[in-house]
LOFI-601396 format. One line per 2 residues: their letters; for each residue x, y, z of C-alpha. Coordinates in nm, 4 decimals. Last residue first. Layout:
N
a	X/Y/Z | ...
# end
This chain:
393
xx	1.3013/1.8643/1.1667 | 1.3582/1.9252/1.5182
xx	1.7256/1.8105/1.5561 | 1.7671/1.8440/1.9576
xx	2.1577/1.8170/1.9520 | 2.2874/1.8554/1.6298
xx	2.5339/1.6882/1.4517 | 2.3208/1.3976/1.4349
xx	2.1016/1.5488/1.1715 | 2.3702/1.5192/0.9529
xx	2.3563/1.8245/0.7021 | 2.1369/1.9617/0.3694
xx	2.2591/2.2136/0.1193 | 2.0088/2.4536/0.0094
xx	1.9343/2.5997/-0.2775 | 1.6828/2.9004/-0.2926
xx	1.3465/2.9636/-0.5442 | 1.1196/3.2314/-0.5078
xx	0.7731/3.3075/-0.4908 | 0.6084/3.5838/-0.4028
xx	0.3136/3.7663/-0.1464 | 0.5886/3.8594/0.1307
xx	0.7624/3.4922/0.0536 | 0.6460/3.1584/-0.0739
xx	0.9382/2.9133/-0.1061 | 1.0781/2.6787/-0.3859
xx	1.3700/2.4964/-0.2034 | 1.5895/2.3543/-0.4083
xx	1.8218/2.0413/-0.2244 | 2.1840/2.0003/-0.2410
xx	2.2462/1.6575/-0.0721 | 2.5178/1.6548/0.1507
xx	2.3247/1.3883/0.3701 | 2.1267/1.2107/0.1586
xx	1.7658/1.2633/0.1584 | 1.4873/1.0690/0.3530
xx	1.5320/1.2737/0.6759 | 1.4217/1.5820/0.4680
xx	1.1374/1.4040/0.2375 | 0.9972/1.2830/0.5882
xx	1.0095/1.6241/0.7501 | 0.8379/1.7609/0.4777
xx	0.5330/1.5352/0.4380 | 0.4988/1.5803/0.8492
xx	0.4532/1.9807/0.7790 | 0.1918/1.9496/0.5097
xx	0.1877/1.8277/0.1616 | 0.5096/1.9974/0.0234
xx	0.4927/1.9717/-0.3733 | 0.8463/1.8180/-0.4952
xx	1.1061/1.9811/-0.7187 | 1.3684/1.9205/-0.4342
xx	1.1260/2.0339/-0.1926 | 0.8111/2.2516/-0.2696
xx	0.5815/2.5321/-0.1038 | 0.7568/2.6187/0.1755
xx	0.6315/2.8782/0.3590 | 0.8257/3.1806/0.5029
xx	0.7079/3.2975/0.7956 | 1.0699/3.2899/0.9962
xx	1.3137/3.3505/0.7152 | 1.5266/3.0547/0.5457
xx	1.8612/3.2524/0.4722 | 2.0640/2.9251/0.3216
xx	2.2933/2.9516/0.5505 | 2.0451/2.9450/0.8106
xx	1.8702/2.6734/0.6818 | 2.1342/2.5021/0.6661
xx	2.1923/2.4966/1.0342 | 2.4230/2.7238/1.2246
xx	2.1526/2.8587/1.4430 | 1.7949/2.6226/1.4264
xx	1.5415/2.8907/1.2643 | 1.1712/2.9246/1.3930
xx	0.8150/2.9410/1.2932 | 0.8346/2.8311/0.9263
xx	0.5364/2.7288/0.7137 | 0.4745/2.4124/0.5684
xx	0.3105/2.4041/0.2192 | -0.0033/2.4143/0.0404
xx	-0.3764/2.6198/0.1903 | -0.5013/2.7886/-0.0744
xx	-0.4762/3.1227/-0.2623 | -0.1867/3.2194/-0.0191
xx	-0.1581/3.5686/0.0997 | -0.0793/3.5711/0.4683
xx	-0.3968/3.5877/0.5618 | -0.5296/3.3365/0.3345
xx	-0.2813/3.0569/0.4595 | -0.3645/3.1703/0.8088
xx	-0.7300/3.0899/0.7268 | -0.6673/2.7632/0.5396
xx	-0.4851/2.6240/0.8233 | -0.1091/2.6476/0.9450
xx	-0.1299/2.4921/1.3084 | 0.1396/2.2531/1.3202
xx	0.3747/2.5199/1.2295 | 0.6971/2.4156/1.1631
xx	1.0996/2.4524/1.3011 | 1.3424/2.4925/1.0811
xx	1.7211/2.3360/1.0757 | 1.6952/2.1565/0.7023
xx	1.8867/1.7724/0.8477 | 1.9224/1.4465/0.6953
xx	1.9373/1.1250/0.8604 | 2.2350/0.8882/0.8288
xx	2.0961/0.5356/0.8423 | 2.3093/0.2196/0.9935
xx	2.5492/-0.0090/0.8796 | 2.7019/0.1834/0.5949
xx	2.6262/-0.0139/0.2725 | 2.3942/-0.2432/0.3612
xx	2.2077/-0.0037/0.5846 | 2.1873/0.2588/0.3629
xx	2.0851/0.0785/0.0737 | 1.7621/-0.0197/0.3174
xx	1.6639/0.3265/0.4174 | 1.6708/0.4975/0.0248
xx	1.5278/0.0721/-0.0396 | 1.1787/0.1201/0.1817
xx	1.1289/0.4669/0.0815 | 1.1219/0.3829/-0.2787
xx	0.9509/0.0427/-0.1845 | 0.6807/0.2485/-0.0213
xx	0.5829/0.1118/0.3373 | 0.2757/-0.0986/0.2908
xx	-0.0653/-0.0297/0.4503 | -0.4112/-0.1988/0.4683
xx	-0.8138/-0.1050/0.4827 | -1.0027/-0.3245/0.3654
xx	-1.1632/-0.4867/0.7073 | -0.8704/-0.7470/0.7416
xx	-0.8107/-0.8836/1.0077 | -0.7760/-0.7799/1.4409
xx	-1.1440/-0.6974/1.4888 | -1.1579/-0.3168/1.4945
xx	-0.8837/-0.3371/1.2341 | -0.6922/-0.0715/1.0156
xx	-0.3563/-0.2823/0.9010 | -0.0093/-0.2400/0.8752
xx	0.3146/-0.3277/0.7345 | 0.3267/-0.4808/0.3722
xx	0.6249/-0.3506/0.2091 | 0.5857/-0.1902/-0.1498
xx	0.6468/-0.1730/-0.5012 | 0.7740/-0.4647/-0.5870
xx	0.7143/-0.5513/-0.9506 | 0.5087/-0.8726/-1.0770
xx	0.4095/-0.5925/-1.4116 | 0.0597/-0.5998/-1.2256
xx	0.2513/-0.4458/-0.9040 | 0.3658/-0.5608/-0.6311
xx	0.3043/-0.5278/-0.2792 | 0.5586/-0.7301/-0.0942
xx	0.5829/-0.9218/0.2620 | 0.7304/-0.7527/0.5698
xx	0.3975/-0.8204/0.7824 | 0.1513/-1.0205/0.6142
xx	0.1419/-1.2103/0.9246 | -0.1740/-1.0907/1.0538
xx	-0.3273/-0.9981/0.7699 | -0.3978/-0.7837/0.4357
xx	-0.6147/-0.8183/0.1780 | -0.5473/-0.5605/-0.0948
xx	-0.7572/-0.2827/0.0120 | -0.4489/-0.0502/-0.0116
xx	-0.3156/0.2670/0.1383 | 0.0656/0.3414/0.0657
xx	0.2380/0.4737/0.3689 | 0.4663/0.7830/0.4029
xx	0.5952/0.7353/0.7935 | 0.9084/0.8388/0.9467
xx	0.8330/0.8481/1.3520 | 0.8070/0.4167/1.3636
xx	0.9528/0.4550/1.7233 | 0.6228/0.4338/1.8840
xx	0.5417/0.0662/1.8139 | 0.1838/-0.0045/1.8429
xx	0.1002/0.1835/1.5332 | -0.0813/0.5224/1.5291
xx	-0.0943/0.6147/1.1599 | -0.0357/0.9781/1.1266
xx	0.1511/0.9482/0.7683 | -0.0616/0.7896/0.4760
xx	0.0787/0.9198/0.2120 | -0.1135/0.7082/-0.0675
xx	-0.4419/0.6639/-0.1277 | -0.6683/0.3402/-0.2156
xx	-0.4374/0.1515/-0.4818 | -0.6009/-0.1506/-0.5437
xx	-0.7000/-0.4931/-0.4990 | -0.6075/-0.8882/-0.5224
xx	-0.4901/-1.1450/-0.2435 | -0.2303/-1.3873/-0.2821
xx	-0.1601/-1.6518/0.0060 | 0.1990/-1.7740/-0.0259
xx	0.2050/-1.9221/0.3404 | -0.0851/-1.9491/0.5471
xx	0.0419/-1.8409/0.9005 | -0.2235/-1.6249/0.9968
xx	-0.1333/-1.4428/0.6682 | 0.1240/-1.5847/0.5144
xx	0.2813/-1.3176/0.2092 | 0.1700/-1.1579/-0.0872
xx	-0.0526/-0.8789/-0.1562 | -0.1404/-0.7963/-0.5474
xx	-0.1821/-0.4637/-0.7282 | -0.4013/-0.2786/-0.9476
xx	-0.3894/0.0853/-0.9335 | -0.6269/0.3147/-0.8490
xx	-0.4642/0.5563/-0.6887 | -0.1870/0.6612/-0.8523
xx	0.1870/0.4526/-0.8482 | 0.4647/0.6271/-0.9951
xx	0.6638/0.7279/-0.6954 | 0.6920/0.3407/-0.6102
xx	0.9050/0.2480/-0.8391 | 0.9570/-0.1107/-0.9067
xx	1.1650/-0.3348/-0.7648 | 1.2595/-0.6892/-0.9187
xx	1.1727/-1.0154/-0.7164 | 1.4870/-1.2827/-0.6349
xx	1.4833/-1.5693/-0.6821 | 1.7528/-1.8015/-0.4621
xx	1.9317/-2.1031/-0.6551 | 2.1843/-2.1576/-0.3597
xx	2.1637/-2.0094/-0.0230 | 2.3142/-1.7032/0.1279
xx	2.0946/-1.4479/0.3294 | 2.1231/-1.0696/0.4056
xx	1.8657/-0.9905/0.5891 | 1.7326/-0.6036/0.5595
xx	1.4441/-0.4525/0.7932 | 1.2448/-0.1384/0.8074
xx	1.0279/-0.0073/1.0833 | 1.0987/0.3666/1.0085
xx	1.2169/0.4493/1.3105 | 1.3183/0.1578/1.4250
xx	1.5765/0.0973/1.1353 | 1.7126/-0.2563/1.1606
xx	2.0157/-0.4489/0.9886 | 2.0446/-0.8408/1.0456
xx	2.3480/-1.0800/0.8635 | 2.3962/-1.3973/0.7654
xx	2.0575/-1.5044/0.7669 | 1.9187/-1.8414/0.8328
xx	1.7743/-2.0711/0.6070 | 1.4846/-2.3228/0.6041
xx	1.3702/-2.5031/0.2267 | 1.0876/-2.5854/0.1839
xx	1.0277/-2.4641/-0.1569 | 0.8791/-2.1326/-0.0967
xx	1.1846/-2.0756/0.1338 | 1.1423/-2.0511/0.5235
xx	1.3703/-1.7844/0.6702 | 1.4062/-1.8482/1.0423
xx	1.5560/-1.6554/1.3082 | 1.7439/-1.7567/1.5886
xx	2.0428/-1.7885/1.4819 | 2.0648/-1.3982/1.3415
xx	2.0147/-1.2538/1.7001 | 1.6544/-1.1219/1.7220
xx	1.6156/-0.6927/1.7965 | 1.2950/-0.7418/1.6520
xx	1.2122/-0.9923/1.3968 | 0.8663/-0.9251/1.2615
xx	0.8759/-0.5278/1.4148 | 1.1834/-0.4451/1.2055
xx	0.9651/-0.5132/0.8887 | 1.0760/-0.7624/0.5773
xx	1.3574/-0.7657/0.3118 | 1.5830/-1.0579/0.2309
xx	1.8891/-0.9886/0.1135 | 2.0832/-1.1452/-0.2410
xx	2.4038/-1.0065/-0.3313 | 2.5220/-0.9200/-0.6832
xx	2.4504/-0.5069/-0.6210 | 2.1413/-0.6129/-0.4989
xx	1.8744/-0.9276/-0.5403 | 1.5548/-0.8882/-0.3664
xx	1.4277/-1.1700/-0.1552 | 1.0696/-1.0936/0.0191
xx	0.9673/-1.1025/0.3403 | 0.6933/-1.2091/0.5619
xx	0.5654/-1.2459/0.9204 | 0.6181/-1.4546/1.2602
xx	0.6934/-1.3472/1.6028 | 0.8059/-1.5934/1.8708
xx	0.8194/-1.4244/2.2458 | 1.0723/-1.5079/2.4872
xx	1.0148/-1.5294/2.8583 | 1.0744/-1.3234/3.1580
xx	0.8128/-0.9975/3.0165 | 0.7483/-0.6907/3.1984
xx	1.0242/-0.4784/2.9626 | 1.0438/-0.7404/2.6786
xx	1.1928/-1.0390/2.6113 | 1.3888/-1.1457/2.3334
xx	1.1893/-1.2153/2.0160 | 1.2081/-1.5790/1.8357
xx	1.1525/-1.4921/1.4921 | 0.9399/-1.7231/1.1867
xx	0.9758/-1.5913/0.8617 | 0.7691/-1.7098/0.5284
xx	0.9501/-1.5963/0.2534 | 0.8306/-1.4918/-0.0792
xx	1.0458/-1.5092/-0.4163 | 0.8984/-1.8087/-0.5473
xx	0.5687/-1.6913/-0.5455 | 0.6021/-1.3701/-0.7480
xx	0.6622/-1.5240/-1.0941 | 0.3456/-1.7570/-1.0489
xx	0.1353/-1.4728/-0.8756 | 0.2372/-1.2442/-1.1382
xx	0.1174/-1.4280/-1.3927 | -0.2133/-1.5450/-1.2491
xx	-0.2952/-1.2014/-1.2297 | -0.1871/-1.1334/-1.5693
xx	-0.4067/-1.4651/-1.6615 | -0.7136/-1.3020/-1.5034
xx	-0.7303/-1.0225/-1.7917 | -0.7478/-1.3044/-2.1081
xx	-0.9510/-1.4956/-1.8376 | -1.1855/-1.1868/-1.8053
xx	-1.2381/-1.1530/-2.1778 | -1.2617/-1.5002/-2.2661
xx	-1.5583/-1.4976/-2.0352 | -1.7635/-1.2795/-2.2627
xx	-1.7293/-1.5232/-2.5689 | -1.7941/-1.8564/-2.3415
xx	-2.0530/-1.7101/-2.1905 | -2.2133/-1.6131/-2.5204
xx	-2.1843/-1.9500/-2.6412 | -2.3529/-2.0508/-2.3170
xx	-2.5994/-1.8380/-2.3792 | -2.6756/-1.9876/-2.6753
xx	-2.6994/-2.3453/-2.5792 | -2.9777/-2.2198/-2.2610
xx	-3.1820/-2.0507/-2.6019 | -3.1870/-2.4045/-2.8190
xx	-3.2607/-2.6194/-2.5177 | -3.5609/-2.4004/-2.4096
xx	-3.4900/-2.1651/-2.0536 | -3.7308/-2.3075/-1.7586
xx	-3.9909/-2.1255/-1.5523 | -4.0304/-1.7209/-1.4636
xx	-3.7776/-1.5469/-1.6028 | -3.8030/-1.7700/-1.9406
xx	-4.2087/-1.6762/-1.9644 | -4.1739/-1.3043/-1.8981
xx	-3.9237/-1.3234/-2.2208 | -4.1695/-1.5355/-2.4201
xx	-4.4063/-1.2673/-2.3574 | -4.2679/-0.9625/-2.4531
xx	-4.0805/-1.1602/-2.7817 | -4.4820/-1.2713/-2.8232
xx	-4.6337/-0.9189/-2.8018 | -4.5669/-0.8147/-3.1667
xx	-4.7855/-1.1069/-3.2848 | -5.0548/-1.0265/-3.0621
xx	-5.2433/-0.7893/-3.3640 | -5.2161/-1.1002/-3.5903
xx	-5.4980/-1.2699/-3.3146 | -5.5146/-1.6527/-3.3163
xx	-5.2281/-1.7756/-3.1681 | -5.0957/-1.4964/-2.9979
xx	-5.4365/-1.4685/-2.7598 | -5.3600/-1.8096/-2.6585
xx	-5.0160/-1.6446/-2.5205 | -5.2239/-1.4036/-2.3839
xx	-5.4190/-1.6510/-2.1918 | -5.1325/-1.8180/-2.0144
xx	-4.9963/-1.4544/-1.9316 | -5.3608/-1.3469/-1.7856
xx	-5.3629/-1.6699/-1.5788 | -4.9691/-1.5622/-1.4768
xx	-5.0357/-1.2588/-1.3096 | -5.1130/-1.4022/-0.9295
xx	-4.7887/-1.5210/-0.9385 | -4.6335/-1.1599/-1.0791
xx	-4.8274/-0.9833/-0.7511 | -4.7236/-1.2832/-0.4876
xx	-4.3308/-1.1645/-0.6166 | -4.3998/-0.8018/-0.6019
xx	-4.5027/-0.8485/-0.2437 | -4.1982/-1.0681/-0.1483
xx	-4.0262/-0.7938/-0.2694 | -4.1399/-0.5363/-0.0798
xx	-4.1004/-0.7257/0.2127 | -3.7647/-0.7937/0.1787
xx	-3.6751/-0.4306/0.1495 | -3.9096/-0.3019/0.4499
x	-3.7369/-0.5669/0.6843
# end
């Protein structure tokens, strides 16, 4: 290759050098005017053979000074992974069969215990222990212990999962906030990837709002994913993201693989997101989506957006009204283009939808909305989307 031969080039070039090094150190000896060359050439001279005791002792004191450094920012990692540990689960689900399938299928993943409202659950993904009957699935604790949970609550379409379990001395992780996290951040993956429990792998924050991932179940519709290069897995699935402070602050779910591991490229489901679905589910049983009554346009691009007056292309625009929705009541016109919900920039047309089925039903919501060249502000109060019969968004 043209690299390698380049430098096997320069390397024949600097052997061939060395006579006329040899002789300018004799040079040194006997000429003042060589004096200034010596620091030159006692440099060239440690590259190319052995470092003197004295020099090789003093590196290693500047090792040692440098180094302190990176353990002093290593030990936070080493931290969280000690505080962290405890609170994974390894899980191992025995699926029913599926459509085309006689036998049962075992599944195996992650979660994490969380402690709320007094009550300890484990959290993981709806795909890791699908549709399973509580016996049959498997919580192994980080110290060896197996449990079983008491009770199993699913969300398909947003792949989430809530266990409550029951078992002595449990610890539990703390949540963090998700909706402060910027790319960039540092944060750690934890979980049993290919079946290796309690592996910890390190990265960061690599975007966030992820939502027109194609995942091999089509009833995740509600997605908002955080991006990470955090190595993730096989069988990372349902274990947390946390953050340097050993907070959760997401829900392993995902990855981007030509090969089937890791190639960098990872996704958790926001813990913010994550919890507004779990709470839900503990406290009702099942997930009450929210409902605006508008249909979008899936085509709004930065030409329409300049036609109709808009510096740049923000928002989702309106193409239709559902009758007797709250957007209706609210006066939501057809072309209108909304700009912000509930204090919150609109992305695109899928950002809204999610922050929309994410609310709470009864929820009044501001809508800031762009309008025959102005803004203005409206309230609106949002309903059950299962009130009505082909919800759109």
């Amino acid at each position: 290759m043209p690299r390698q031969h380049f430098a096997g080039s320069f390397l024949r070039r600097r052997r061939r050098a060395l006579p006329w090094l040899l002789g300018a150190c004799l040079l040194a000896v006997v000429s003042p005017q060589a004096v200034g060359a010596q620091p030159a050439v006692q440099a060239a001279m440690e590259r190319s053979g052995p470092i003197s005791p004295e020099k090789r002792a003093e590196l290693y004191r500047d090792l040692q000074r440098h180094a302190q450094i990176l353990e002093a920012q290593s030990a936070v990692v080493k931290t969280v992974a000690k505080l962290i540990g405890p609170t994974v689960v390894h899980i191992e689900a025995d699926l029913p069969p599926r459509r085309g399938r006689s036998r049962r299928l075992e599944e195996t993943g992650s979660g994490v215990v969380i402690d709320w409202k007094g009550q300890q659950y484990v959290l993981t993904n709806r795909h890791v222990i699908r549709s399973s009957p509580p016996d049959t699935i498997k919580i192994n604790l980080a110290d060896g212990r197996q449990i079983f949970p008491v009770k199993v609550w699913e969300d398909p379409a947003t792949d989430v999962a809530v266990m409550a379990v029951s078992a002595p001395n449990l610890v539990a992780a703390p949540l963090g906030d998700s909706d402060k996290l910027e790319i960039g951040d540092f944060v750690l993956a934890v979980g049993s990837p290919f079946g290796l429990s309690h592996s910890v792998t390190y990265g960061i924050i690599s975007a966030k709002g992820r939502r027109d991932l194609r995942l091999g179940d089509a009833a995740v519709q509600f997605q908002d994913f955080i991006q990470t290069d955090a190595a993730i897995n096989p069988g990372n699935s349902g274990g947390p993201l946390v953050n340097l402070r050993g907070e959760i602050i997401g829900i392993n779910t995902a990855i981007a693989s030509n090969s089937g591991g890791s190639e960098g490229i990872g996704f958790a489901i926001p813990i913010n997101m994550f919890m507004i679905v779990g709470r839900q589910l503990i406290d009702r049983g099942k997930v009450s989506r929210a409902f605006l009554g508008v249909n979008l346009n899936s085509k709004f691009t930065p030409a329409v957006a300049a036609e109709i007056g808009l510096p740049c292309l923000a928002g989702a625009q309106v193409t239709g009204i559902t009758q007797d929705s709250p957007a209706e009541a609210a006066h939501v016109q057809v072309g209108d283009v909304i700009l912000q919900y509930n204090h919150v920039p609109v992305e695109d047309d899928a950002h809204l939808v999610n922050m929309v089925s994410l609310t709470e039903v009864g929820t009044v919501v501001p809508l800031t909305i762009f309008r025959d060249g102005q803004t203005i502000t409206i309230k609106v109060e949002v309903t059950d989307r299962s009130k009505f019969p082909q919800p759109t968004n």
